[in-house]
N, C-alpha and C positions, 0 to 999 in steps of 0.2 A: 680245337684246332689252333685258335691263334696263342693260347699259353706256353704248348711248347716252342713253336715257331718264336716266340719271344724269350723263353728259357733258352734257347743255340744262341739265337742273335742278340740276345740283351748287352752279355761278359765286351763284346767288341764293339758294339754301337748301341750305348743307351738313347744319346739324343736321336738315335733316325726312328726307333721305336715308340718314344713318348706319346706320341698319338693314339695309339694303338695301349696305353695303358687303361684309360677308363673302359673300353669296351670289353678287355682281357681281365681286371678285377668284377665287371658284371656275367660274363659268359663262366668263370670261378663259382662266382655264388651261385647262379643260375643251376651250373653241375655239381655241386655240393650240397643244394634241397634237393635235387634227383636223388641224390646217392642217400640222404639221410631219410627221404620218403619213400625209400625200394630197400635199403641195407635189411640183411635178417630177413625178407619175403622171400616165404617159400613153396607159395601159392597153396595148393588145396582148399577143400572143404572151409568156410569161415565161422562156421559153427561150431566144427571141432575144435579149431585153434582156439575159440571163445573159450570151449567149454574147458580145456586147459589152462587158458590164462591165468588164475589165480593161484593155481602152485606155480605156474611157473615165475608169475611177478613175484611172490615170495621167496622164491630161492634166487630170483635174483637181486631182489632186495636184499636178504642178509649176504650175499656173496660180495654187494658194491658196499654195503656197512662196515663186513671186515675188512676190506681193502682199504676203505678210507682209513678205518679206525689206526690199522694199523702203520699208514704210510704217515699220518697225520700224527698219532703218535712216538712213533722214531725220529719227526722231524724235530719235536716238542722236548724231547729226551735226548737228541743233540747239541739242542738249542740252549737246553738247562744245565747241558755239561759241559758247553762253553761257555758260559757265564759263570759257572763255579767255579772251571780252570783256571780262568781269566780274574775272577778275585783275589785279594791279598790274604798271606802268604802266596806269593806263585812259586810254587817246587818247580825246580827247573829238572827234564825229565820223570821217570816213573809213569803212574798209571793218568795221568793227566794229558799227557804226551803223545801216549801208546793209544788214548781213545781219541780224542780231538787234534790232535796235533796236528795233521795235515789235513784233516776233513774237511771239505766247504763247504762253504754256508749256504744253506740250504734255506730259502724265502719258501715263504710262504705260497706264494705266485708260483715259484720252480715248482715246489711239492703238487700243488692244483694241476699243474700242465701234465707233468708226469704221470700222478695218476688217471688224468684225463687221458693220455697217450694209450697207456695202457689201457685199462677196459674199454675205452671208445674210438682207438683208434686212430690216427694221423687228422681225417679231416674234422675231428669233435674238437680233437687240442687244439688246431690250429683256430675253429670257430671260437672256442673257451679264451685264448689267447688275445687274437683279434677283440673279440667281445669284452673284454676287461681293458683294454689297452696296452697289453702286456707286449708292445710290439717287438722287443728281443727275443720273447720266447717264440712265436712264431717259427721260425727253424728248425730251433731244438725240437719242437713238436712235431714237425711234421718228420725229422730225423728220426726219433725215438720210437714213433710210430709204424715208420716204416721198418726198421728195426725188429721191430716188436713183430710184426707181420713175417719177417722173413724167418725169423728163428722160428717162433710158433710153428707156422704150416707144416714144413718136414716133420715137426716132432708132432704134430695132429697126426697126422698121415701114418708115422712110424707106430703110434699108440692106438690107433687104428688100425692097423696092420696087423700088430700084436693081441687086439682084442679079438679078433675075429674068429 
């Protein structure tokens, strides 16, 4: 309750609120082990869910391996073709231009958040984030997250619609 009430009134009176900042970062965390100790339950049988567990951890183990592998590897392959670009001779234009030439720079911390964002969600980044020190990315996280969320649903929903 008090987070949002402090998200309206923050933008126009930050000092009247500053009191109310330690107890609004504790009631945050407090509702974010909720949410990461309920996320994914879908009650039933715990026997059954047991007894599925290990395909399931498997497939989702190789599904978060290729995701890293490969957000982690394009960052790594940007990274090496701006440093090659960026060596002497530098061609000005051509194929140097056309792949890196406006691309950003992509850290290693953006790549973590982002995939964080992605398979886990807005409050994972934002903990990944907070929990490294990364406090810039904090936002973007929780932005991309929610993002993530909103485009997803409809198209769960529609691919479910379609499957049926």
């Amino acid at each position: 309750r008090a987070r949002p009430v402090r998200q309206f009134a923050a933008p126009p009176s930050p000092a009247a609120l500053a009191p109310l900042t330690a107890a609004a970062e504790k009631l945050g965390t407090l509702a974010l082990y909720l949410f990461f100790a309920t996320a994914g339950w879908v009650g039933g049988d715990f026997s059954t869910i047991l007894g599925g567990a290990p395909l399931l951890l498997a497939f989702l183990l190789l599904l978060y391996l290729v995701h890293l592998s490969v957000v982690l590897g394009l960052g790594a392959l940007l990274r090496a073709a701006r440093r090659a670009c960026a060596a002497p001779p530098k061609a000005e234009g051509g194929v140097c231009d056309a792949l890196v030439g406006g691309a950003p720079e992509l850290p290693l911390s953006l790549l973590l958040t982002a995939s964080n964002a992605n398979i886990g969600g807005p409050a994972t980044a934002c903990a990944l984030a907070v929990g490294c020190g990364w406090e810039g990315l904090k936002t973007p996280a929780l932005l991309v997250g929610n993002l993530g969320y909103a485009v997803a649903t409809p198209l769960a929903i529609l691919m479910f619609r379609c499957l049926r």
